[in-house]
PDB file of N, CA, C, O and CB in Angstrom:
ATOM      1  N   UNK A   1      -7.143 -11.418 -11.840  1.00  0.00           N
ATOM      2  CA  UNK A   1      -6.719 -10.518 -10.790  1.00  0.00           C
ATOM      3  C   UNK A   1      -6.611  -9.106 -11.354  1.00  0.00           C
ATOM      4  O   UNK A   1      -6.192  -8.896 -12.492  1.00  0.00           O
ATOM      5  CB  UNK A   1      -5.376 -10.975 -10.181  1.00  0.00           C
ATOM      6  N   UNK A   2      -7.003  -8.148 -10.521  1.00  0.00           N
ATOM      7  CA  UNK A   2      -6.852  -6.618 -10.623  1.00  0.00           C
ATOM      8  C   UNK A   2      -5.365  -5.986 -10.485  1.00  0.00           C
ATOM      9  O   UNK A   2      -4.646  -6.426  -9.589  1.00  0.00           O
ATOM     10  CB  UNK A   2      -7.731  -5.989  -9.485  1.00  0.00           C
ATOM     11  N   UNK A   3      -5.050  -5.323 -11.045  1.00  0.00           N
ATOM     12  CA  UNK A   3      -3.820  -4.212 -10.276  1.00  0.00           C
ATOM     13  C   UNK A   3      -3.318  -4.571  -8.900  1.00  0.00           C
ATOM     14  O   UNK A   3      -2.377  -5.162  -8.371  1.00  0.00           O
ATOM     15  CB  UNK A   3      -4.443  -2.625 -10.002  1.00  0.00           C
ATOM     16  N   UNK A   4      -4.658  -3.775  -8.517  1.00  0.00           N
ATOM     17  CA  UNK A   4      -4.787  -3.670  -6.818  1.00  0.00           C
ATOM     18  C   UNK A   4      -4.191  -5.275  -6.320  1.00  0.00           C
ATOM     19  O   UNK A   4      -3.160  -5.592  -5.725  1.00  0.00           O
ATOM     20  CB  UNK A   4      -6.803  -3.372  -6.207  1.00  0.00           C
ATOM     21  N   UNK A   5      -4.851  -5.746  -6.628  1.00  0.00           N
ATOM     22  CA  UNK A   5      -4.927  -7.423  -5.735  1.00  0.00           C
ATOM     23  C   UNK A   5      -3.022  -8.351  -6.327  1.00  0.00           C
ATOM     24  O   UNK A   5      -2.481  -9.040  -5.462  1.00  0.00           O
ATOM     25  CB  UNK A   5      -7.063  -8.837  -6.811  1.00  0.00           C
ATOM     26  N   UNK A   6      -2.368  -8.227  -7.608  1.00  0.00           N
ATOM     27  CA  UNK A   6      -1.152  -7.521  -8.373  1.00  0.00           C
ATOM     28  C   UNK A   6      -0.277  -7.303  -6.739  1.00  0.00           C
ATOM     29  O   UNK A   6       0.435  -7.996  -6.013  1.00  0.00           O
ATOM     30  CB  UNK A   6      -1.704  -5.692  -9.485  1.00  0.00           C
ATOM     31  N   UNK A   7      -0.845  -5.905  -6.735  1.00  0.00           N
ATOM     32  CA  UNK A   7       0.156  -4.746  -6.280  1.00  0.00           C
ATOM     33  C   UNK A   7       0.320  -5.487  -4.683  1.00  0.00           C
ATOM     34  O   UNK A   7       1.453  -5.408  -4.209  1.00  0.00           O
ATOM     35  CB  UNK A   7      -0.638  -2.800  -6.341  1.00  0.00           C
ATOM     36  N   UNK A   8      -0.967  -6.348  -3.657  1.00  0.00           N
ATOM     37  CA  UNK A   8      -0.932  -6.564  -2.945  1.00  0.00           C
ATOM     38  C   UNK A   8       0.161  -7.381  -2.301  1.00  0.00           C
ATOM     39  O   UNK A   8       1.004  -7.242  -1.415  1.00  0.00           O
ATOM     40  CB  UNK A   8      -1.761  -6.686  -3.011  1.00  0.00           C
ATOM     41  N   UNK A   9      -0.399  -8.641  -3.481  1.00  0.00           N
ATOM     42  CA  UNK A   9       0.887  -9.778  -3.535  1.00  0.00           C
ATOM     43  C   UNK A   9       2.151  -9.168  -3.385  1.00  0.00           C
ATOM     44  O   UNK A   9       2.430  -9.302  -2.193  1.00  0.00           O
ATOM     45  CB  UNK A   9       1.016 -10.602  -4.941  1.00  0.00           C
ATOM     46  N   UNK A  10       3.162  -8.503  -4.022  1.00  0.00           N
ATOM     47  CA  UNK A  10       4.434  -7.916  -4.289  1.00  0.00           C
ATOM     48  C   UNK A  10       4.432  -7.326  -2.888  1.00  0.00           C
ATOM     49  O   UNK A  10       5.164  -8.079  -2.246  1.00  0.00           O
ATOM     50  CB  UNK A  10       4.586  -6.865  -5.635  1.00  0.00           C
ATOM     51  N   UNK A  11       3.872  -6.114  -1.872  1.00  0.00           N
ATOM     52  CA  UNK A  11       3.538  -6.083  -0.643  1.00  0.00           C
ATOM     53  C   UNK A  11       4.133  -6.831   0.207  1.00  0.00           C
ATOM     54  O   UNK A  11       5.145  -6.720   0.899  1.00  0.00           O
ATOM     55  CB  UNK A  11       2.476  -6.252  -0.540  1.00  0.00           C
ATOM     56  N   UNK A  12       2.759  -8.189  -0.069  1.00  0.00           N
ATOM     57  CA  UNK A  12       3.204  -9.215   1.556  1.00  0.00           C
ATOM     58  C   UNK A  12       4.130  -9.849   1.228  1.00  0.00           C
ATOM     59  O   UNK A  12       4.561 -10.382   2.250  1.00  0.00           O
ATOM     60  CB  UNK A  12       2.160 -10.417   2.267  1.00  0.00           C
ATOM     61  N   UNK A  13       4.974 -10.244   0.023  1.00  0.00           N
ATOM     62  CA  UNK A  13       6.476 -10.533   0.101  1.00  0.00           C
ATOM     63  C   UNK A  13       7.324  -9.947   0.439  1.00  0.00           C
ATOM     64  O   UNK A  13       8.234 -10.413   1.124  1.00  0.00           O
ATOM     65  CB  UNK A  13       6.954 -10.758  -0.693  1.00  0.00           C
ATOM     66  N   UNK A  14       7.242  -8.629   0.001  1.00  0.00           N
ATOM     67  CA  UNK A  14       8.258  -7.828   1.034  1.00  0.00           C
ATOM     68  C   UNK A  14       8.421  -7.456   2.188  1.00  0.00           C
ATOM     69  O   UNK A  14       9.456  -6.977   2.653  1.00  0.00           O
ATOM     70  CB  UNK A  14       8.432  -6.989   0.853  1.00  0.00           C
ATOM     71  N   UNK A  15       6.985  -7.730   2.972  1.00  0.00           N
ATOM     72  CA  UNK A  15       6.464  -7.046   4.308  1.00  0.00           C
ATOM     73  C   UNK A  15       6.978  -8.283   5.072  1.00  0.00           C
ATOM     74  O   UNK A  15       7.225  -8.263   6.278  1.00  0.00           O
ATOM     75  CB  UNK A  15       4.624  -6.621   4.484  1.00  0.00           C
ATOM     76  N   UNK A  16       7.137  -9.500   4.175  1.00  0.00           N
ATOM     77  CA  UNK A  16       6.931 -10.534   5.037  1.00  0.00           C
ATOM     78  C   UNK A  16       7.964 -11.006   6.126  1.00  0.00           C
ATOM     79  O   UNK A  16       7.845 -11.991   6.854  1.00  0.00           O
ATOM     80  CB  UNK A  16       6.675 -11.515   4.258  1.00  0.00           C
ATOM     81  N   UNK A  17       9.375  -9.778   6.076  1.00  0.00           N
ATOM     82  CA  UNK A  17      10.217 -10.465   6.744  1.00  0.00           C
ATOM     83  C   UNK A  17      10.716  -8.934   6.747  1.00  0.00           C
ATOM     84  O   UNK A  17      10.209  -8.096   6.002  1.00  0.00           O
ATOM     85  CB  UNK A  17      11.021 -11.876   6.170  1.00  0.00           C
ATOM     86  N   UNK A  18      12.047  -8.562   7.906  1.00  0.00           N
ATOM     87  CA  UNK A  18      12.890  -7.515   7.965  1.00  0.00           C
ATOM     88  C   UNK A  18      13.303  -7.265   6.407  1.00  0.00           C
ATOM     89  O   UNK A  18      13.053  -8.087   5.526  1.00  0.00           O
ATOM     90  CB  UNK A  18      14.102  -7.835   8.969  1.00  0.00           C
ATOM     91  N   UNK A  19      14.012  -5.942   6.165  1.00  0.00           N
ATOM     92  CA  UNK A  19      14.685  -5.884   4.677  1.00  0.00           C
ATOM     93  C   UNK A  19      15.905  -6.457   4.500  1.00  0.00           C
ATOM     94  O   UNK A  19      16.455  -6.683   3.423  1.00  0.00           O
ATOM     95  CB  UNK A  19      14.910  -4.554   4.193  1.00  0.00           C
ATOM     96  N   UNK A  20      16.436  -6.754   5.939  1.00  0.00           N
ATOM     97  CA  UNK A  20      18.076  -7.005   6.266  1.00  0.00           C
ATOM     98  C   UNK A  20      17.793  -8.707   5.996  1.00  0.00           C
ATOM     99  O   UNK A  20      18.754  -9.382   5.629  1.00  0.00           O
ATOM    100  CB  UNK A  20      18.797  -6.431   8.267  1.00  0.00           C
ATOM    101  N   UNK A  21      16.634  -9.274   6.164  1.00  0.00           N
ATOM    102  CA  UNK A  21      16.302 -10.521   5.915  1.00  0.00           C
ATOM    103  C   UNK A  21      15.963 -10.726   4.374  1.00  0.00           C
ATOM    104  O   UNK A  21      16.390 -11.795   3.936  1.00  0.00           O
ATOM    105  CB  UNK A  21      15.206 -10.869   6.813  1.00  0.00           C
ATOM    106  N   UNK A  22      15.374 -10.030   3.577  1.00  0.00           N
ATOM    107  CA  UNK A  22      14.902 -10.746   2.744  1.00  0.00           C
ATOM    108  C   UNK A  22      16.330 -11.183   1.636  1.00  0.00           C
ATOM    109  O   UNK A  22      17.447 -10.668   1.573  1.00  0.00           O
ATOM    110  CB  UNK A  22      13.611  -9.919   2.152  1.00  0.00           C
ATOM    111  N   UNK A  23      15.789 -12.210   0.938  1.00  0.00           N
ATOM    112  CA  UNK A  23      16.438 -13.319  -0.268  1.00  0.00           C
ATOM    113  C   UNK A  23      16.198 -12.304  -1.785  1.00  0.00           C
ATOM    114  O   UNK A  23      15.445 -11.465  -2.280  1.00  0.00           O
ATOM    115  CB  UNK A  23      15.241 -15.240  -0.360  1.00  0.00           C
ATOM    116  N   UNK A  24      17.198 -12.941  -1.995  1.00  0.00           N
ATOM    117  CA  UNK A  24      17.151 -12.595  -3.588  1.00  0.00           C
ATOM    118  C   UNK A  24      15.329 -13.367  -3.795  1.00  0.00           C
ATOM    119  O   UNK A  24      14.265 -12.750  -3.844  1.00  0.00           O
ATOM    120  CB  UNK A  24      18.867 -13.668  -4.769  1.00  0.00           C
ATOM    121  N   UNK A  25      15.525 -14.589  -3.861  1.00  0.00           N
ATOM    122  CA  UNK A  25      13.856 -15.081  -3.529  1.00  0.00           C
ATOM    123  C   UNK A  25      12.878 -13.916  -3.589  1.00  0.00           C
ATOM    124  O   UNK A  25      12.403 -13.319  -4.555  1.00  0.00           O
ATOM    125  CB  UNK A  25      13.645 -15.744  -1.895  1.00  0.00           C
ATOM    126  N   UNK A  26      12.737 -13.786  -2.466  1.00  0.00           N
ATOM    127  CA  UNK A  26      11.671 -12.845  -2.701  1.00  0.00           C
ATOM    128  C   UNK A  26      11.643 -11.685  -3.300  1.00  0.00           C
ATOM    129  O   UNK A  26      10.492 -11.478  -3.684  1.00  0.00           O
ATOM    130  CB  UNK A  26      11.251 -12.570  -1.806  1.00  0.00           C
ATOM    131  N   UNK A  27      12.551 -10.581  -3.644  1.00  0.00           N
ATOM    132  CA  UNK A  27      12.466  -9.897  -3.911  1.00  0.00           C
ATOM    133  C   UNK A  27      12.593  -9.908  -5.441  1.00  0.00           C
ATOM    134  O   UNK A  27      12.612  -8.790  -5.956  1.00  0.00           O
ATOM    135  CB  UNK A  27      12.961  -9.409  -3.185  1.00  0.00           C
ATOM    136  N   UNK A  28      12.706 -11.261  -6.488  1.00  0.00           N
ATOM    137  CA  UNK A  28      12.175 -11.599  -7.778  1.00  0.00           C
ATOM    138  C   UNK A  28      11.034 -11.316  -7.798  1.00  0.00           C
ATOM    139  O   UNK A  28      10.492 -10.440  -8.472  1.00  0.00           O
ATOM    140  CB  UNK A  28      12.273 -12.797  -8.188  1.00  0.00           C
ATOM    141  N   UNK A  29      10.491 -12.163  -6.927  1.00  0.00           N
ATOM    142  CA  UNK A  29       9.088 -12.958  -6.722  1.00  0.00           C
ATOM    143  C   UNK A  29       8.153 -11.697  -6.780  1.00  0.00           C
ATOM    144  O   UNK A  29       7.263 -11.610  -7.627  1.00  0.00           O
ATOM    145  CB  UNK A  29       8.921 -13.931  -5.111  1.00  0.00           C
ATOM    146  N   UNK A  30       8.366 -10.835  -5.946  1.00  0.00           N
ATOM    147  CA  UNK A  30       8.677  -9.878  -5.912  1.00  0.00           C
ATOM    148  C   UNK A  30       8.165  -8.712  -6.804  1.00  0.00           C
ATOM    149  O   UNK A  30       7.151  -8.025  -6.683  1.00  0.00           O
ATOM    150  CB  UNK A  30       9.651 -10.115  -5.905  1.00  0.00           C
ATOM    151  N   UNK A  31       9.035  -8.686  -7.624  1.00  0.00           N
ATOM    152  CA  UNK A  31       9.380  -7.489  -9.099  1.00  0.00           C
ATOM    153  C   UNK A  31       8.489  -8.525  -9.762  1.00  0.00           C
ATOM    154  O   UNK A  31       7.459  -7.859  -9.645  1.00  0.00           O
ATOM    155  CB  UNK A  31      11.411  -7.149  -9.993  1.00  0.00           C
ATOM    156  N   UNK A  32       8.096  -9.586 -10.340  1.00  0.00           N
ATOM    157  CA  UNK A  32       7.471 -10.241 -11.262  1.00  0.00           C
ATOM    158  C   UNK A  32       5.753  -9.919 -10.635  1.00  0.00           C
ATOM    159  O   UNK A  32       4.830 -10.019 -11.443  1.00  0.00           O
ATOM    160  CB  UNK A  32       8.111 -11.939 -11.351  1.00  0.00           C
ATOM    161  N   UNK A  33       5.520  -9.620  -9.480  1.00  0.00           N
ATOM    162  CA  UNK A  33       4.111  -9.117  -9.045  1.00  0.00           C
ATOM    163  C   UNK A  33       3.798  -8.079  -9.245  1.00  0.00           C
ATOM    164  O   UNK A  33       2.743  -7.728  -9.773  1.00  0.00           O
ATOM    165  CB  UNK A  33       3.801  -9.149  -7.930  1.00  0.00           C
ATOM    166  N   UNK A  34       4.865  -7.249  -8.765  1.00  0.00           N
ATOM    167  CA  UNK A  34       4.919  -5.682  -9.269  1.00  0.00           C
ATOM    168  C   UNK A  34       4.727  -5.337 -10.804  1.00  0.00           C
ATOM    169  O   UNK A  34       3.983  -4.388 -11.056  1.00  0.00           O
ATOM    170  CB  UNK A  34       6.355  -5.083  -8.911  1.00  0.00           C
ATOM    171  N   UNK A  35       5.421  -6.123 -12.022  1.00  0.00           N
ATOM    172  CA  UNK A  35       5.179  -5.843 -13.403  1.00  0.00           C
ATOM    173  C   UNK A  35       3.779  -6.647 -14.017  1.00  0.00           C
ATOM    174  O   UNK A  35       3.139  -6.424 -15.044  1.00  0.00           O
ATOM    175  CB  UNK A  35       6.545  -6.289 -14.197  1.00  0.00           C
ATOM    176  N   UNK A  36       3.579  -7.725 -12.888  1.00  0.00           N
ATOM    177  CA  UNK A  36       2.049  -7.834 -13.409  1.00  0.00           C
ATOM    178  C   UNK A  36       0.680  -6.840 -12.862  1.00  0.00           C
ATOM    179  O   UNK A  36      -0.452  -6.650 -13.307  1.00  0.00           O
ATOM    180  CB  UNK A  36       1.653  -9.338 -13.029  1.00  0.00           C
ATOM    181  N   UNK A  37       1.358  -6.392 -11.796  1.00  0.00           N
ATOM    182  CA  UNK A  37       0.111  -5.007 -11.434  1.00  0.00           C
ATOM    183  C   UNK A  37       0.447  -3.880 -12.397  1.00  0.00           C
ATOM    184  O   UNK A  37      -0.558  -3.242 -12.710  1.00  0.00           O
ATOM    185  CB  UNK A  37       0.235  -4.201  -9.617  1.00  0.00           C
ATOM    186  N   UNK A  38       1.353  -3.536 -12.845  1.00  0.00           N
ATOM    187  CA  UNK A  38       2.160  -2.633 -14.002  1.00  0.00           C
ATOM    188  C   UNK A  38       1.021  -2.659 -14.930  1.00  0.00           C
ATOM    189  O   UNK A  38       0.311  -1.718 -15.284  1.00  0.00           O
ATOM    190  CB  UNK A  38       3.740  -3.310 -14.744  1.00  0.00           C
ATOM    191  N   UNK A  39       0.957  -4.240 -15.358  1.00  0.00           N
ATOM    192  CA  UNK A  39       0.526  -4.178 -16.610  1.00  0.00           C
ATOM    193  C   UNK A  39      -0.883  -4.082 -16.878  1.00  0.00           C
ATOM    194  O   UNK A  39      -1.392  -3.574 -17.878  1.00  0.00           O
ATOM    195  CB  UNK A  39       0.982  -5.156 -17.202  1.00  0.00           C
ATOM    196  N   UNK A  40      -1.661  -4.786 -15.583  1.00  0.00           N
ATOM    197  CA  UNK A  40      -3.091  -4.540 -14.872  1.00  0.00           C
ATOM    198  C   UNK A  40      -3.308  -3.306 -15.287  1.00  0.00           C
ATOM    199  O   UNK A  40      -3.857  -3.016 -16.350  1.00  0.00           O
ATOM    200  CB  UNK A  40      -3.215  -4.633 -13.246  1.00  0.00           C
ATOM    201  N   UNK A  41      -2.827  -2.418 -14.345  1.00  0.00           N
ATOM    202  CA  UNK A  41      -3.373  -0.754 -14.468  1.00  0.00           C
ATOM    203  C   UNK A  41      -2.936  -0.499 -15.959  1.00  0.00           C
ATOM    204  O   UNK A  41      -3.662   0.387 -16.410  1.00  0.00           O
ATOM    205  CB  UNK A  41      -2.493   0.560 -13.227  1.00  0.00           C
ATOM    206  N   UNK A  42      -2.201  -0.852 -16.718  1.00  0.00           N
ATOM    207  CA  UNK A  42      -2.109  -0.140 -17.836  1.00  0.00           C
ATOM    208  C   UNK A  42      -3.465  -0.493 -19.060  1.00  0.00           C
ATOM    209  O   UNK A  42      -3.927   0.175 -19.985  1.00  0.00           O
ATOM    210  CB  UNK A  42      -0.586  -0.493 -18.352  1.00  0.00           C
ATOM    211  N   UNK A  43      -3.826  -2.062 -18.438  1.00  0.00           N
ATOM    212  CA  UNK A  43      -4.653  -2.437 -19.430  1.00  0.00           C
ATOM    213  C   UNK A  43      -6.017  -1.555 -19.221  1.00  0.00           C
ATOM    214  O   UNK A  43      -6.649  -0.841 -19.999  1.00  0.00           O
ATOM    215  CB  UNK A  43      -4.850  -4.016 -19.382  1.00  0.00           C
ATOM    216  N   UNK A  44      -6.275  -2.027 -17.356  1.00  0.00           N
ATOM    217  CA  UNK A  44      -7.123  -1.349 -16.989  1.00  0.00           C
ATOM    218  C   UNK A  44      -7.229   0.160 -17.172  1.00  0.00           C
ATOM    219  O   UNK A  44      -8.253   0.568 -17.720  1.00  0.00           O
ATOM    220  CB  UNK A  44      -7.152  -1.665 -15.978  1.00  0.00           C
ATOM    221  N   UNK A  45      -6.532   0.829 -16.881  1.00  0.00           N
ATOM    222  CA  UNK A  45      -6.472   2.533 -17.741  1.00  0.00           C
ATOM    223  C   UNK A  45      -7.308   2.626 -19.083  1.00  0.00           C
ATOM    224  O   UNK A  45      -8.304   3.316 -19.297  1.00  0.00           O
ATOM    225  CB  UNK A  45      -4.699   2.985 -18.338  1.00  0.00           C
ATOM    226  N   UNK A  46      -6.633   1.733 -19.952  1.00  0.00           N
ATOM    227  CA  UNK A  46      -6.618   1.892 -21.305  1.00  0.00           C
ATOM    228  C   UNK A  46      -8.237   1.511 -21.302  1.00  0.00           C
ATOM    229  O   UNK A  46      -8.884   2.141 -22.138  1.00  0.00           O
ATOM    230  CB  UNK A  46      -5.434   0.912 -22.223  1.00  0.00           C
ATOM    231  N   UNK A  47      -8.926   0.645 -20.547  1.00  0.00           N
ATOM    232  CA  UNK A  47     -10.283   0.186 -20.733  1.00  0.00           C
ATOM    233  C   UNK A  47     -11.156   1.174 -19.942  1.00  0.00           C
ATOM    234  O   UNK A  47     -12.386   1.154 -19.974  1.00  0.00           O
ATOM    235  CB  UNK A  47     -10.478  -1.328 -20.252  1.00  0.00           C
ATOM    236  N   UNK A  48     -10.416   2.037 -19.231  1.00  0.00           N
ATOM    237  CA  UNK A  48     -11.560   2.758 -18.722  1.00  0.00           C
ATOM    238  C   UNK A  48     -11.762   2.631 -16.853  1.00  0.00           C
ATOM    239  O   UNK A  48     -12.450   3.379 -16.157  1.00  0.00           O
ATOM    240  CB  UNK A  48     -12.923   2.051 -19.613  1.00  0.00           C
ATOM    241  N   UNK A  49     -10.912   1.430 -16.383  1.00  0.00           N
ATOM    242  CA  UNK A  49     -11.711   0.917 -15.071  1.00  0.00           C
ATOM    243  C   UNK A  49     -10.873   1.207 -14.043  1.00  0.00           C
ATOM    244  O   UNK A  49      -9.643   1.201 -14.002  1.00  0.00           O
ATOM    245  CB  UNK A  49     -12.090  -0.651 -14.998  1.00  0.00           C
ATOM    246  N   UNK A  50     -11.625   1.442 -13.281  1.00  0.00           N
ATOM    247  CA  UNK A  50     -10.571   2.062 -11.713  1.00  0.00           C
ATOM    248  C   UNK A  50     -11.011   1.234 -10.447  1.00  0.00           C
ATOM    249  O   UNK A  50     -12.112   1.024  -9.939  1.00  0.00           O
ATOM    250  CB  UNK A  50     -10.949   4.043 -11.156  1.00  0.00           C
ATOM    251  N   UNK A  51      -9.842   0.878 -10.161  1.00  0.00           N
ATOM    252  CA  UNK A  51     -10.032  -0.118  -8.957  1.00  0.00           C
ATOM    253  C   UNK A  51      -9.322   1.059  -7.735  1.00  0.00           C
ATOM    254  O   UNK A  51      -9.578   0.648  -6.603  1.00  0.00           O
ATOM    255  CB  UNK A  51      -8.988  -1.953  -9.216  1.00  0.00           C
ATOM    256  N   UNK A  52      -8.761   1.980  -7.720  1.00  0.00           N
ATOM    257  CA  UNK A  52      -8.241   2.644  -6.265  1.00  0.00           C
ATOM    258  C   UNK A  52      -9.555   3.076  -5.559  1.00  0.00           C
ATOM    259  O   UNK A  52      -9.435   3.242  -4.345  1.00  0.00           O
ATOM    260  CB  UNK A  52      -7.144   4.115  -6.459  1.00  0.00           C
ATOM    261  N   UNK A  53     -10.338   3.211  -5.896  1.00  0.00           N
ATOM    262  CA  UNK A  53     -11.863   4.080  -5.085  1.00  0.00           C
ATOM    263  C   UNK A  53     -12.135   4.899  -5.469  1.00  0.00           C
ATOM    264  O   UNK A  53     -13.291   5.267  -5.262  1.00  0.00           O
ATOM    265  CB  UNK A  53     -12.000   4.601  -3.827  1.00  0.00           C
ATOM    266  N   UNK A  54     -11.141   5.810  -6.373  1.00  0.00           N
ATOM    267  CA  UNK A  54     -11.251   7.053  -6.855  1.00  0.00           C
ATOM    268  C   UNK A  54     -12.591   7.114  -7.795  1.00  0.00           C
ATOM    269  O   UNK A  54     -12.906   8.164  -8.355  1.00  0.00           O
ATOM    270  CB  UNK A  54      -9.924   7.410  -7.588  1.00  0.00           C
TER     271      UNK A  54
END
């Protein structure tokens, strides 16, 4: 998986319900998607490759 696709996941967990709704649950689930797109773009940076369109 890319950054992008990473960054998506973390997204539809949060999107997936009101904010007044969501669980500790998801919002782990959550931060652990978010630091694997983190680490995506950092690798990806470091190699050169761009997934935004830019």
């Amino acid at each position: 998986m890319d950054s992008k696709q990473y960054r998506e996941r973390a997204e539809k967990l949060l999107n997936r319900q009101p904010c007044y709704e969501l669980n500790d649950k998801y919002v782990a689930q959550a931060a652990v998607w978010a630091q694997l797109a983190t680490a995506a773009a950092m690798e990806e940076s470091a190699k050169g490759v761009i997934t935004d369109g830019e």
